[in-house]
SEBA-50292 format. One record per residue (C-alpha): x, y, z; residue number from 1. Coordinates in steps of 0.05 Angstrom, whole numbers, plus 5000, padded with zeros to 4 digits. Each point is the difference from the previous one (the first is absolute). Example, Ala and Ser with C-alpha at 12.3 -4.5 7.8 and 13.67 -1.06 7.14 Angstrom:
<atoms>
u:5246&v:4910&w:5156&nr:1
u:5027&v:5069&w:4987&nr:2
</atoms>
This chain:
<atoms>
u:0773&v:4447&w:4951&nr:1
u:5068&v:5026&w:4984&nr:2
u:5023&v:4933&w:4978&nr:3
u:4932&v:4978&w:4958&nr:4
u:5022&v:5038&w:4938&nr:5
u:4986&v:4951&w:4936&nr:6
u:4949&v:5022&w:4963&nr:7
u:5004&v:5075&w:5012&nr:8
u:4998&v:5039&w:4936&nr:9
u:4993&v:5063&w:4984&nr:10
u:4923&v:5033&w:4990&nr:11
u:4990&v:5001&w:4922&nr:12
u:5023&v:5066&w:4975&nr:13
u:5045&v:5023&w:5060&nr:14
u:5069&v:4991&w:4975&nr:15
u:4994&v:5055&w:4950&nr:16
u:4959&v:5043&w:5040&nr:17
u:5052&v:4992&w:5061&nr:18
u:5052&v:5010&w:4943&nr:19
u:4981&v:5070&w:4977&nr:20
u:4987&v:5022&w:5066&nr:21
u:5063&v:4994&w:5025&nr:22
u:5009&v:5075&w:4955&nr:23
u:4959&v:5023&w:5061&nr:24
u:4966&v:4999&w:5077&nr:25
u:4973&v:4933&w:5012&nr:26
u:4996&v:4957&w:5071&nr:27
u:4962&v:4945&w:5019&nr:28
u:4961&v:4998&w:5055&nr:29
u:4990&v:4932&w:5036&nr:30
u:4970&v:4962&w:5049&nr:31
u:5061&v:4952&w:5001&nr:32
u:5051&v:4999&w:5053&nr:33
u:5069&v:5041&w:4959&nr:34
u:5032&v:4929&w:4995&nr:35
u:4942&v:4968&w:4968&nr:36
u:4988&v:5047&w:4952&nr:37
u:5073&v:5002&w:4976&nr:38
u:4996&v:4926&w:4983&nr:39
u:4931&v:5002&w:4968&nr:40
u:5029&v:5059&w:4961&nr:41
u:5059&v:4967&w:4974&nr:42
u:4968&v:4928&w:4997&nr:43
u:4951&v:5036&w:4943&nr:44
u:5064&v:5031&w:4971&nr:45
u:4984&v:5065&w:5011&nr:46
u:5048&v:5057&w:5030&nr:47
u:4995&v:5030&w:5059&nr:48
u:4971&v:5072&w:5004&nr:49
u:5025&v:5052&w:5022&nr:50
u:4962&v:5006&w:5062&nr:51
u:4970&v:4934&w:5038&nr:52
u:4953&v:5019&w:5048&nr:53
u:4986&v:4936&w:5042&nr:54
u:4953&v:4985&w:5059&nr:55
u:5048&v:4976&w:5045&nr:56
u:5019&v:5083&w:4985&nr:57
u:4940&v:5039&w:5019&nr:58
u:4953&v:5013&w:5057&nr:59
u:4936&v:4982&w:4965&nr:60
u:4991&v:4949&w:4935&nr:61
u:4944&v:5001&w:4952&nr:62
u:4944&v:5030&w:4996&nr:63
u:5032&v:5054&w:5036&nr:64
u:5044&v:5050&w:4955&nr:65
u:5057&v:5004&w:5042&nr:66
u:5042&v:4963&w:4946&nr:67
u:4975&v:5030&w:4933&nr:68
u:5012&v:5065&w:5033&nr:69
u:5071&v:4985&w:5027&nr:70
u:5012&v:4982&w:4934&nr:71
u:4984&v:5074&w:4966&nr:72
u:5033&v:5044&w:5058&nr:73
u:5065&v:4956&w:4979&nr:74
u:4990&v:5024&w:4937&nr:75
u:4984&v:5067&w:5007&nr:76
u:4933&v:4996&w:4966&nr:77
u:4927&v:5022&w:5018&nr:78
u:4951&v:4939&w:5013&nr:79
u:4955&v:5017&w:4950&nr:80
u:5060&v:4994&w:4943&nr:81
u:5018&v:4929&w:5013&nr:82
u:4962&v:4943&w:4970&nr:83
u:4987&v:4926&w:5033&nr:84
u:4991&v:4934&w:4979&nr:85
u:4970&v:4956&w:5044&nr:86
u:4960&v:4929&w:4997&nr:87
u:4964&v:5004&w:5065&nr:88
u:4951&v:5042&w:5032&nr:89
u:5044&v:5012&w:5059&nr:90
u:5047&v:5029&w:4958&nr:91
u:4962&v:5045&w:4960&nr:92
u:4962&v:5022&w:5058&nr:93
u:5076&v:5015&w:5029&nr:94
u:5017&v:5033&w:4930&nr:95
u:4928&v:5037&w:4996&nr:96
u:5012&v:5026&w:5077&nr:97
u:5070&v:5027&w:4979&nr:98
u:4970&v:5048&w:4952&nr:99
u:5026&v:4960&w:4949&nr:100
u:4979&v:4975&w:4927&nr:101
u:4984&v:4931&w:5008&nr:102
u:4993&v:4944&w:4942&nr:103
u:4986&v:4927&w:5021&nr:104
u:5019&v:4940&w:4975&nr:105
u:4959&v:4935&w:4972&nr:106
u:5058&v:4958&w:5031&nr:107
u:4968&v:4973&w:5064&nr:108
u:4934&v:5025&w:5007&nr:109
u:4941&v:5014&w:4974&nr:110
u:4973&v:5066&w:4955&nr:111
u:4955&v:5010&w:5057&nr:112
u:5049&v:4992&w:5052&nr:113
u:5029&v:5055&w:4973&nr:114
u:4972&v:5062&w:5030&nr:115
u:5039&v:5053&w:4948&nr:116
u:4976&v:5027&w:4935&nr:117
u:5049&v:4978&w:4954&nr:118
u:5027&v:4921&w:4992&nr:119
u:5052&v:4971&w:4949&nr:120
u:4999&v:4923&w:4990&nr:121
u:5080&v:4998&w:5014&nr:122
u:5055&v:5052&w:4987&nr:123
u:4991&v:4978&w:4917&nr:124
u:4949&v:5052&w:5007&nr:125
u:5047&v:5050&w:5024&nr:126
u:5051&v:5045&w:4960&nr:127
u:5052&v:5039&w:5021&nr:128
u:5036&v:5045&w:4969&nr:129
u:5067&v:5041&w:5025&nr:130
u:4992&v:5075&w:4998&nr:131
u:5045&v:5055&w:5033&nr:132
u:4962&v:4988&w:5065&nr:133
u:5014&v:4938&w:5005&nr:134
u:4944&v:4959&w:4963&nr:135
u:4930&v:5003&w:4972&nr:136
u:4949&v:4950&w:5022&nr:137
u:4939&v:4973&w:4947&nr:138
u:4952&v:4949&w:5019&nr:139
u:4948&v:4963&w:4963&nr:140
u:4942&v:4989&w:5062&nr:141
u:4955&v:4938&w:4986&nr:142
</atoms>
């Protein structure tokens, strides 16, 4: 896998929204090994955040929160005040465990795989905006 990367692009939408976020707090949680989702990061041409949490790093993957919530005790923030994307039901089940505002994604999966209240089509439905705490998310939910 860390060789197969032609054809890896960015999700529609994500370059801009990874763009204005970097004003703020913003990780992403994977299910990749930390070397595999380096290269799939870069392949799409996207920069690395500022806090990777792999899960070749943790005790537990997805569905279990253990990575969502490493993620906000990095940052100093309360569960409830961080916001995830996600485009599987693992992962919003992880993100939904956590305490956590959770928005999927119609990327891989199903609406009805989605087991979350609000869904965006791709991050073209998503807006962010930098404010003094770092930035303001909007979403348009399908």
């Amino acid at each position: 896998e860390e060789t197969q990367t032609a054809g890896i692009v960015p999700v529609p939408g994500a370059p801009s929204v990874v763009s204005a976020a970097q004003s703020g707090a913003w990780a992403v949680v994977t299910s990749a090994p930390r070397r595999l989702a380096e290269i799939r990061i870069a392949a799409a041409g996207l920069p690395l955040p500022g806090l990777l949490v792999p899960v070749d790093e943790i005790q537990r993957g997805k569905p279990d929160p253990e990575g969502y919530l490493r993620a906000a005790r990095h940052f100093g923030v309360e569960a409830h005040e961080c916001l995830v994307f996600e485009d599987t039901g693992p992962g919003i089940e992880a993100g939904l465990r956590a305490g956590m505002q959770v928005v999927g994604l119609l990327t891989t999966v199903p609406r009805e795989q989605l087991p979350c209240e609000y869904v965006v089509r791709d991050f073209r439905d998503v807006k962010v905006t930098p404010n003094e705490r770092g930035f303001h998310v909007a979403i348009h939910s399908v």
